[in-house]
Every structure is written in structure tokens, then in C-alpha cells.
LUMTITOR-46717 format. One record per residue (C-alpha): x negated, y negated, z negated. Coordinates in steps of 0.02 Angstrom, whole numbers, padded with zeros to 5 digits, always signed. Layout:
XYZ;...
This chain:
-09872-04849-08995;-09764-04783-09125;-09672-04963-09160;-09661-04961-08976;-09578-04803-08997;-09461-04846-09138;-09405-05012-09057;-09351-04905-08877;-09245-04785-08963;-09183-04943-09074;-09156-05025-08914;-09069-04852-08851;-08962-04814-09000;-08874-05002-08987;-08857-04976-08803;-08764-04830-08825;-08659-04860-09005;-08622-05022-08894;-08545-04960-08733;-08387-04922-08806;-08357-05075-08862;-08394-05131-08680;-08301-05022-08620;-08149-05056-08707;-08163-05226-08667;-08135-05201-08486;-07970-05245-08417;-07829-05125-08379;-07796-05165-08193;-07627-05156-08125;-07611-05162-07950;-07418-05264-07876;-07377-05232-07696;-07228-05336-07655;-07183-05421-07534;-07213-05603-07544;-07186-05641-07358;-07042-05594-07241;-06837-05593-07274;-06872-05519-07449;-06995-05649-07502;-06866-05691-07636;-06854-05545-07706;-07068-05502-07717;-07080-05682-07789;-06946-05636-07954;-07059-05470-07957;-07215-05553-07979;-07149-05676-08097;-07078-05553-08203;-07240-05462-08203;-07335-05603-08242;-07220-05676-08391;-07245-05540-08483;-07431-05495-08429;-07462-05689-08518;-07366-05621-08658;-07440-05468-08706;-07621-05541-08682;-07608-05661-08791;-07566-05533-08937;-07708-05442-08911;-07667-05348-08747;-07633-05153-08734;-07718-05064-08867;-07863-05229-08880;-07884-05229-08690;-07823-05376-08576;-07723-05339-08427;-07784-05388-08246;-07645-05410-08108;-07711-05384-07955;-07561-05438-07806;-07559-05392-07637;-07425-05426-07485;-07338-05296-07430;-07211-05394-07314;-07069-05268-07367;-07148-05138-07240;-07197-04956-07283;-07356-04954-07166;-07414-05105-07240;-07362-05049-07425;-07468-04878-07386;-07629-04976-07340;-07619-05109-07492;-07558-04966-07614;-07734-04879-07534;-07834-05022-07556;-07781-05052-07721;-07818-04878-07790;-07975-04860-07697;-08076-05030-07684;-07988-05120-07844;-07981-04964-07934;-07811-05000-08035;-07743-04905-08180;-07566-04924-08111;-07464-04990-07973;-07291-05065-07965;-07208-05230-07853;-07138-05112-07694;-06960-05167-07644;-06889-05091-07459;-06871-04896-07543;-06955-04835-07384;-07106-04918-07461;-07078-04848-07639;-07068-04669-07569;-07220-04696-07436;-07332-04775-07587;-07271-04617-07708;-07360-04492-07593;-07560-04618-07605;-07515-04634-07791;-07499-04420-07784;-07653-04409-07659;-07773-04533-07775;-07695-04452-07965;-07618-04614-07998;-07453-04670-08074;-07343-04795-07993;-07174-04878-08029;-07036-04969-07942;-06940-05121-08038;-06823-05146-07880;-06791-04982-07760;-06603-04909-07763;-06623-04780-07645;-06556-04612-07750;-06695-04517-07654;-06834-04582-07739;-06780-04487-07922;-06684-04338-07838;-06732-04256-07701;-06882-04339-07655;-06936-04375-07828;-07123-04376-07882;-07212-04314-08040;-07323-04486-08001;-07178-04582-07974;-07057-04688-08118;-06924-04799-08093;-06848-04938-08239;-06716-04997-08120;-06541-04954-08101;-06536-04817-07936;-06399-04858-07830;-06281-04684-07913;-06309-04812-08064;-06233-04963-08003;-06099-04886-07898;-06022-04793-08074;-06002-04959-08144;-05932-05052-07986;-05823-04918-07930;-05748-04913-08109;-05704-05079-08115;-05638-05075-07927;-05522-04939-07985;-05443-05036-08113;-05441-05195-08016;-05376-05117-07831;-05331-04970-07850;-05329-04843-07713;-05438-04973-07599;-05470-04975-07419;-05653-05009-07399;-05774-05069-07264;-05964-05037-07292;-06100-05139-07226;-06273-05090-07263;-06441-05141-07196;-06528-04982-07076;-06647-04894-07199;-06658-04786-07351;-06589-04920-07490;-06433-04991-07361;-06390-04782-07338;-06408-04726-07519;-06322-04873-07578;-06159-04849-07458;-06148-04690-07515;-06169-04686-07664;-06024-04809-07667;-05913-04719-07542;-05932-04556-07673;-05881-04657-07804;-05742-04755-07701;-05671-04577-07642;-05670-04495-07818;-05549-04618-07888;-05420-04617-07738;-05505-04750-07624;-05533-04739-07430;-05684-04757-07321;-05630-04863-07156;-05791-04873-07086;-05965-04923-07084;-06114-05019-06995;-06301-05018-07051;-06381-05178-06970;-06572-05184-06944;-06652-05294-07071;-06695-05458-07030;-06523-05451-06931;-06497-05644-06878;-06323-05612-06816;-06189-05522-06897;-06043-05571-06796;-06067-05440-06676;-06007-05329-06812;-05866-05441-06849;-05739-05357-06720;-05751-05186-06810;-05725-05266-06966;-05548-05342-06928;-05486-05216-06837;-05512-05108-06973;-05401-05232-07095;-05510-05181-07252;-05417-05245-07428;-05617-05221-07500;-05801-05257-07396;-05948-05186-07481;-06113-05219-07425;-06293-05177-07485;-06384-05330-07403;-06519-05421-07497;-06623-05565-07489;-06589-05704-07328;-06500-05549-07257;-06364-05578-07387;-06360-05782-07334;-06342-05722-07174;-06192-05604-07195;-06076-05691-07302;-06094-05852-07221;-06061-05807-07050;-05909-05700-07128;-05858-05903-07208;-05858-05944-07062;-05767-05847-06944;-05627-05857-07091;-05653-05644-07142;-05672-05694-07319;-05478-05730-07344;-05400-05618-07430;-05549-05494-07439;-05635-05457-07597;-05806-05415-07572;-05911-05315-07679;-06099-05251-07652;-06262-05180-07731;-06334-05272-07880;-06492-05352-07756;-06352-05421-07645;-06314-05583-07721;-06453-05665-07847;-06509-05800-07920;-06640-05840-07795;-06496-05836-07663;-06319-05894-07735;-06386-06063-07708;-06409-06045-07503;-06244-05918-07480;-06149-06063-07585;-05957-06039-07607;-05961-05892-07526;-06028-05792-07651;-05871-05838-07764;-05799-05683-07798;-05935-05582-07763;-05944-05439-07907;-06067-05293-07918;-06128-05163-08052;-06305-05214-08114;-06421-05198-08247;-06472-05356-08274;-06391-05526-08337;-06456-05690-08388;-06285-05701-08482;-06339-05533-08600;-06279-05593-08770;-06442-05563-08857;-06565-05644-08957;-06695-05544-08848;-06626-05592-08699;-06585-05772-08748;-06788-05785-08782;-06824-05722-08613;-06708-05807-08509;-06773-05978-08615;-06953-05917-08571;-06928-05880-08387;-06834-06056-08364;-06999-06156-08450;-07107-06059-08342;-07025-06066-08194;-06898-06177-08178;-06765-06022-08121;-06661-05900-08205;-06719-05735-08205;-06626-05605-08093;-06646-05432-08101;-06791-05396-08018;-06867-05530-08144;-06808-05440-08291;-06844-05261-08236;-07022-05324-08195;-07053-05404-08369;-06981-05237-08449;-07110-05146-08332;-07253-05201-08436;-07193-05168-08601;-07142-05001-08535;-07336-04951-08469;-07399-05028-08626;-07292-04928-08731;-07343-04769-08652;-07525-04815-08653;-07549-04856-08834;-07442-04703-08878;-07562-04591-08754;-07688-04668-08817;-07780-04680-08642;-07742-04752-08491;-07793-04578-08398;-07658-04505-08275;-07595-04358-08378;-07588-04433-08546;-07488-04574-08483;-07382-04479-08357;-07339-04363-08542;-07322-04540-08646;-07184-04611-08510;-07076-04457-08511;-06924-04488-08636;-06992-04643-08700;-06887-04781-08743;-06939-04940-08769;-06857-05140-08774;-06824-05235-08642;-06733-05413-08622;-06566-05313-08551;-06568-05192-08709;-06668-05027-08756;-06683-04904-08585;-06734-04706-08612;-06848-04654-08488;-06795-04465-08426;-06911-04335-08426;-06834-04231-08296;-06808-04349-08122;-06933-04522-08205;-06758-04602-08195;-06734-04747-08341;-06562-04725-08455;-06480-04913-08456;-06331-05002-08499;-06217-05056-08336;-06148-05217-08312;-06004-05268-08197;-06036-05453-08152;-05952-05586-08031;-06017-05771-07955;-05900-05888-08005;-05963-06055-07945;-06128-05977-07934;-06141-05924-08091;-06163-05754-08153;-06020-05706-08261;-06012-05518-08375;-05828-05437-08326;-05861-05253-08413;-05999-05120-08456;-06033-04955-08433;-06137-04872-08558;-06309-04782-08483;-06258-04611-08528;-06102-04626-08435;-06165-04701-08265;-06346-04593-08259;-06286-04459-08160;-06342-04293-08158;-06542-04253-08152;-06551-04190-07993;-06776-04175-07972;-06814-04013-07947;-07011-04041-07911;-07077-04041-08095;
């Protein structure tokens, strides 16, 4: 009876000395709801391979703090209610750590409020709606993207130098990112002499733009901006080939307008095209020049910025966790604020204030579909303002 004894509470004492070994073993789980059907398709599938390049990466040196990470991906179709019941699902039946992959901002700011509801912190590597960080920021909510403010300091610089005093169309697609973006870019337009001629927001998914066409010449813009994205952006600028409202026009547009997974299909006209991003596969770098080689071999693509951002995303959440030391809600939410950490574009700052990343601007322009750096704009000088007032 009493070796009986002695080999339970053997048996009991390795049991317990064991489990947290077992449990550190478990996977961290991060959940990706992108879109990987529907007009941004394109854009979900540089998310996920973003995420994944680097989630290959940092498992095989040993994971975050000795645990592997698990993606677990979902298709949102670029639709909020869809978003809101995979984000749900994720939390609640896969039980993630973290979520990131939304790209239509409606999304990002309908998954914020189930990442508040379930205590769980989220991300966005694509959304440019200014909302999402100012006035309807969220203490669960980060983003490591440029917001459209971002973008727009850096294009409208460069506009001013190149045109100045501009007349300028704006054409932006009918929901939270195609609004923020135009104006954001109509602020900056106006504050360095420019004018605003007019605007249409098109539904997404628009298959015809040349009912808009009309407005457009009688208007006799010298500059079209536009905040399409995706085989919206195909769309646009190749009807505009056609119907000869290119000539003489320069057009200029948010950073997810023109990318590498759509140059190809828009074709020469893209040439020309310039925008304010913060991502480049022609970053001078050694780090970037590793990632961009790494991407290729994987993928056979170049990396755009979604692809870039996403990759940063997981060095940024492993970062935080190894400094919280936990994966737990409030010690990472307290890790991420003012934490900077690498990425392939450079080292971004995330701010404590608004969850707003701090990132070098670039000013770049297709030339034969190609991707070429014209200027930059340091991060302090194109942030903006923190303008969260909800923590």
C-alpha cells in the first residue's frame, strides 16, 4: 500500500512539474481573415503570403519565446458581415491568440468591436481608412500600415513640387477606405494651393466606369486621383486608355491602387502612375534585398505592400510577446505600445496613443511596370497628429 502510495504521488508530481512544459509547447494561434475570394482576392492572397513567409521563418528559429506559431485562415470575401462571423469564429471555436488579414476598412472597424467584445487583440496590415486610429480607434485595435493621412503627406508633397497649384479630380470606391482616402488627399491638395474639381465614389466591384467619364472631362482636371484597388483599379484605368482620358492627365492614387499583383493586367496604363506608400521592393537595403529574394523563391512574385506589411506583422506580435512575456491580452496590448521593431521597409515605432505605426514614406511611380523610388518623407513628418481620444 505504501509503494502504491509513493508511486501515485510520483506519478502526480511528474504530471504536474510536466504540464508546463506541455503547455508551452502548444502553438500560439493566429487567426487571418482576408479575403481570398471576390475583386480583392489579390490583395488577401499578398496578405497571406506575407503572413506565412515569415510565420516559416520565425518557426524554424525556435518560434516566439520556444512556441510554434499556428495560422489559422479564413475567407472573408472583403465583406464586414462576413469578416464579423469569421473574426467570431476564430476567437470562439479556434480560440486564437490574435487576429489580423482584414482588408475593406469597414471590415477592420466591424472586427475591432468582436476583438473588444471577446478581450482579444487584432491588427490590420492593409486598411487606410483614418477612422480606424482616430476617431473610431480601439484600445484592441493596431495598425502597421501606412493610414491614408500617411500616404497623402508624401504624395501631396511631391504633387506640389511637380504641379503646382493642381486642379484635381477624385475618384474613390463607395466606403470607408475610398472616403478617407479622398480626403485625406483633398486636405493635403488644398493646403499647398491645389483645387478640388470634383468627385465620384463608385460601388466596389463597379464593372463600368465610363458612366463617370462625362463628369470627368467636363471638369478638364490637369491631375485624377483615385483610391481604387484590386480588379477595380484594372477596371478604371483601362477604360480611361481607352476612351483616350489618360492624355495629358497625370494620375495619382492611394498606395493599394496600383500593385504588383495588378500592374501586369492594367499594362501601360499604369505608366505614370505615382503614389505615396510605405512599401518598395526597390528599398535599398540589405534587409529588404533578403526579403524581396525570399518572397520571389517562394512565390514566384514580388512582394507589394500588403506582402511586406504582413511579414512585418509577425515580427511585430512576436516582439511584443517575448517582451510581455505572455501572450495574455493586457500584457501584450502594454508590450505593443511604443515598440519598435525591424521590418523589410526599415524600423516602424508603434504609437502608444492612437495604435498607429511611425514609418518612412515613399513617393513611387510605374514606369514600364516597374516600381521606381522618386522621394521620401520621413515618418515623423507624415504621422499626423494623434487624434484617439478613447484610451
Amino acid at each position: 500500500m505504501a509503494n502504491t502510495f509513493r508511486t501515485l504521488s510520483l506519478s502526480l508530481l511528474v504530471s504536474v512539474a510536466s504540464a508546463p512544459l506541455a503547455l508551452a509547447a502548444d502553438p500560439i494561434k493566429i487567426g487571418v481573415d482576408t479575403p481570398l475570394s471576390g475583386t480583392y482576392a489579390p490583395i488577401g492572397q499578398q496578405v497571406r503570403w506575407g503572413l506565412e513567409l515569415a510565420t516559416k521563418e520565425v518557426n524554424a528559429a525556435g518560434g516566439i519565446a520556444g512556441r510554434q506559431i499556428q495560422l489559422i485562415i479564413e475567407d472573408e470575401e472583403a465583406n464586414p458581415a462576413v469578416a464579423v462571423q469569421k473574426a467570431d469564429k476564430l476567437f470562439q471555436v479556434d480560440k486564437v491568440d490574435f487576429l489580423t488579414g482584414t482588408v475593406n476598412s469597414g471590415s477592420t472597424l466591424a472586427v475591432g468591436q468582436i476583438a473588444e467584445r471577446a478581450n482579444k487583440l487584432m491588427a490590420t496590415t492593409v486598411s487606410f481608412a483614418d477612422s480606424i486610429t482616430t476617431d473610431k480607434c480601439s484600445p484592441n485595435v493596431f495598425r502597421v500600415n501606412a493610414r491614408a493621412e500617411q500616404q497623402s503627406a508624401a504624395l501631396a508633397a511631391w504633387l506640389a513640387k511637380e504641379k503646382p497649384n493642381p486642379k484635381v479630380y477624385f475618384v474613390g470606391p463607395d466606403y470607408e477606405m475610398g472616403r478617407s482616402t479622398v480626403a485625406a488627399f483633398q486636405k493635403g491638395v488644398k493646403e499647398r494651393g491645389g483645387t478640388s474639381l470634383g468627385e465620384v465614389f463608385a460601388p466596389l466591384d463597379s464593372k463600368d466606369y465610363t458612366q463617370y467619364f462625362g463628369q470627368i472631362r467636363s471638369a478638364r482636371p490637369q491631375v485624377l486621383y483615385t483610391s481604387t484597388a484590386g480588379n477595380d483599379t484594372v477596371r478604371l484605368l483601362t477604360q480611361m486608355q481607352d476612351f483616350g482620358l489618360l492624355n495629358n492627365l497625370t494620375v495619382v492614387g492611394a498606395s493599394g491602387t496600383v500593385t504588383s499583383q495588378n500592374v501586369s493586367a492594367i499594362g501601360t496604363a499604369a505608366d505614370g502612375f505615382t503614389t505615396g506608400v510605405g512599401y518598395s521592393p526597390q528599398i535599398d537595403t540589405p534587409e529588404n534585398k533578403k526579403f524581396v529574394d525570399a518572397f520571389r523563391a517562394a512565390y514566384k512574385a514580388d512582394p507589394d505592400l500588403y506582402g511586406a506589411d504582413s511579414y512585418g506583422l509577425i515580427l511585430f506580435y512576436k516582439a511584443a510577446v517575448e517582451k510581455a512575456g505572455s501572450t495574455e491580452t493586457d500584457k501584450v496590448r502594454a508590450a505593443m505600445r511604443d515598440l519598435k521593431w525591424a521590418t523589410p521597409q526599415g524600423e516602424k515605432l508603434m504609437r502608444a496613443g492612437d495604435h498607429q505605426a511611425v514609418q518612412t514614406m515613399y513617393v513611387v511611380q510605374v514606369e514600364k511596370s516597374q516600381f521606381k523610388i522618386k522621394g521620401t518623407v520621413p515618418g515623423d513628418q507624415a504621422i499626423g497628429p494623434d487624434s484617439c481620444t478613447r484610451f
